[in-house]
C-alpha positions, -999 to +999 in steps of 0.1 A: +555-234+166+543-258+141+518-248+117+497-278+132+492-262+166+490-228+152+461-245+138+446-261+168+449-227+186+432-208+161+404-232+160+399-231+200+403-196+200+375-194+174+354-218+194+355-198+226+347-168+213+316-185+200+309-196+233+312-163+248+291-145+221+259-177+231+264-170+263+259-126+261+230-132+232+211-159+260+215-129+284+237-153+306+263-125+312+260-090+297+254-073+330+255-040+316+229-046+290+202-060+315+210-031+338+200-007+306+169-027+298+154-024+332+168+012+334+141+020+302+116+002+319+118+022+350+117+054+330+085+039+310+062+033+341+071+066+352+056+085+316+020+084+327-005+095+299-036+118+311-061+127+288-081+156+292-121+147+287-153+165+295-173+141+318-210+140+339-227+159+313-259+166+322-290+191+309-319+203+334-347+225+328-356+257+346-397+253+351-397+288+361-377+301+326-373+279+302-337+279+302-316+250+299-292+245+323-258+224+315-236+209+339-202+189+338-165+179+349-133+180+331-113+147+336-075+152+349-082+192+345-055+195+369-025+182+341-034+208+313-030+248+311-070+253+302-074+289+288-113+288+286-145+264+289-177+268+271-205+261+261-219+259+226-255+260+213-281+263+190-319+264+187-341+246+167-320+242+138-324+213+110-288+201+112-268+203+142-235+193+126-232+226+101-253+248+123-239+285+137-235+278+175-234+304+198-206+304+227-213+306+264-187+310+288-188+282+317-181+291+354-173+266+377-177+256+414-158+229+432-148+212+400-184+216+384-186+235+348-225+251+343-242+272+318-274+285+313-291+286+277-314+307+271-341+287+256-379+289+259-404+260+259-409+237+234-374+249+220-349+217+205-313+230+225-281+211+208-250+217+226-216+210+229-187+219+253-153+235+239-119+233+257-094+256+249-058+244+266-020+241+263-020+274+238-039+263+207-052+232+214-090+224+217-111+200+230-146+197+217-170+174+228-200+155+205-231+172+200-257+166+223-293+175+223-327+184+248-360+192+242-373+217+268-402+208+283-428+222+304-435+194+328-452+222+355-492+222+359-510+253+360-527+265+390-561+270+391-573+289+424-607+303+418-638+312+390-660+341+386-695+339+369-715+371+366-746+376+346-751+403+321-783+411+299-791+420+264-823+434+259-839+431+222-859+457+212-872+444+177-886+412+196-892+430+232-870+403+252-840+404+273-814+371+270-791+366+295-755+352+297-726+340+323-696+356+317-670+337+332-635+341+345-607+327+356-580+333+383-552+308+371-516+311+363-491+292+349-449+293+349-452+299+312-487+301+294-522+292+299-534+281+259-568+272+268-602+278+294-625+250+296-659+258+310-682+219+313-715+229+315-752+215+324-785+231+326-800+209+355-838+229+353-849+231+386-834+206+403-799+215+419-781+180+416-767+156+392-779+123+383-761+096+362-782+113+330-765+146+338-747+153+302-719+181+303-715+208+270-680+220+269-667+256+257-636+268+252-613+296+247-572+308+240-583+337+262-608+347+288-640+356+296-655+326+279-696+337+278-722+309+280-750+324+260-790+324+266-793+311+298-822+303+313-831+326+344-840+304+378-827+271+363-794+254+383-766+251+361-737+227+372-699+235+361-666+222+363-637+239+348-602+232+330-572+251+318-541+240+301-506+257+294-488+252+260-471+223+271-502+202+280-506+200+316-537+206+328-554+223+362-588+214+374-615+231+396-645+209+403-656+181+382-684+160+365-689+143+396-690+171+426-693+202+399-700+234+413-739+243+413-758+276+409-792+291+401-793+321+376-811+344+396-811+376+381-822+393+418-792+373+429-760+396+441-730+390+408-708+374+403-707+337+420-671+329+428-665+295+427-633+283+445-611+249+452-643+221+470 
């Protein structure tokens, strides 16, 4: 063969093979190479990625304790090895990011973590949950914070008023007082007695002029002092627990009415109108 055509072969070679390698790299014709590509694709939509996360968290308040009561879920649960759930808090404390938290195990029911804090009115709970799973790893959640409040009024069911006498013996004359009580609870504390009072003489009603005196008092009897024997005396009465809320028997309007008559059989109770 001439070295001419040995020329013109080599260069046709040369430009097929060109060709062919356009061809593969367009993805015309390497068969096996597609086949691989959606082979890893396949395998990719299978690898599903679940993340474990502490959802619904909720705090309520037990009007009967004071507690605080936490509640929440645990997103996809069901794909990690969870060792233990709690529940971290602490009380009234200036900074919640470097305080010492106290750890409360969780117990759950049909997929729903709880916990119960025990806090007292007017405490500032911060909380957190803690996940311990897959041996070693741990899932903690922000810090989150309620103040517990007494939202519950007091009950107020009845009043007692008795009379007692002190007799002077430098000035020869007996003064007489109502010593009042109450029959009221509360789910936490009653902080004050309220007794509205209003010397109506001798007339047993109240007119637009009627102007009520208020005592009070952390604790009971309260004792209205130097009364005057025969006159009416109109009352209405108050108390209020810690938080604020208030229970009322009678009031300025339709108080209760009654005449300090020492020959009178003691006490008076006065109950709901």
């Amino acid at each position: 063969m001439r070295k001419k055509e040995r020329q013109i072969i080599t260069i046709g070679l040369i430009a097929l093979f060109g060709l062919v390698a356009w061809w593969a790299y367009a993805g015309h014709g390497a068969g096996a190479g597609v086949l691989l590509n959606l082979d890893n694709q396949s395998n990719a939509s299978e690898q599903t990625t679940y993340q474990l996360a502490v959802s619904d968290l909720q705090p309520t308040v037990d009007q009967t304790t004071g507690h605080a009561m936490v509640s929440f879920t645990l997103a996809n649960e069901e794909h990690f090895n969870i060792s233990s759930v709690q529940v971290l808090y602490a009380l009234n404390v200036a900074d919640p990011n470097n305080a010492t938290y106290t750890a409360l195990n969780a117990t759950e029911t049909n997929g729903t973590y709880k916990a119960e804090i025990p806090s007292k009115f007017g405490d500032v709970v911060y909380y957190k949950v803690k996940v311990a799973y897959d041996s070693g790893k741990a899932l903690i959640s922000d810090v989150k914070s309620i103040t517990v409040s007494d939202t519950t009024a007091p009950t107020l069911t009845s009043v007692s008023l008795n009379i007692t006498s002190t007799y002077n013996n430098a000035t020869n004359t007996t003064t007489y007082n109502f010593v009042i009580n109450f029959n009221a609870t509360d789910n936490d504390q009653i902080g004050t007695y309220y007794v509205y009072w209003a010397d109506l003489g001798t007339n047993n009603t109240v007119t637009n002029t009627t102007t009520f005196t208020v005592i009070n008092a952390t604790t009971e009897p309260i004792i209205l002092k130097n009364i005057t024997t025969n006159d009416y005396y109109a009352f209405y009465f108050v108390v209020q627990d810690l938080s604020g809320n208030k229970a009322t028997l009678y009031n300025e309007t339709a108080p209760f009415i009654v005449q300090a008559n020492t020959s009178a059989t003691w006490p008076v109770e006065a109950k709901g109108p």
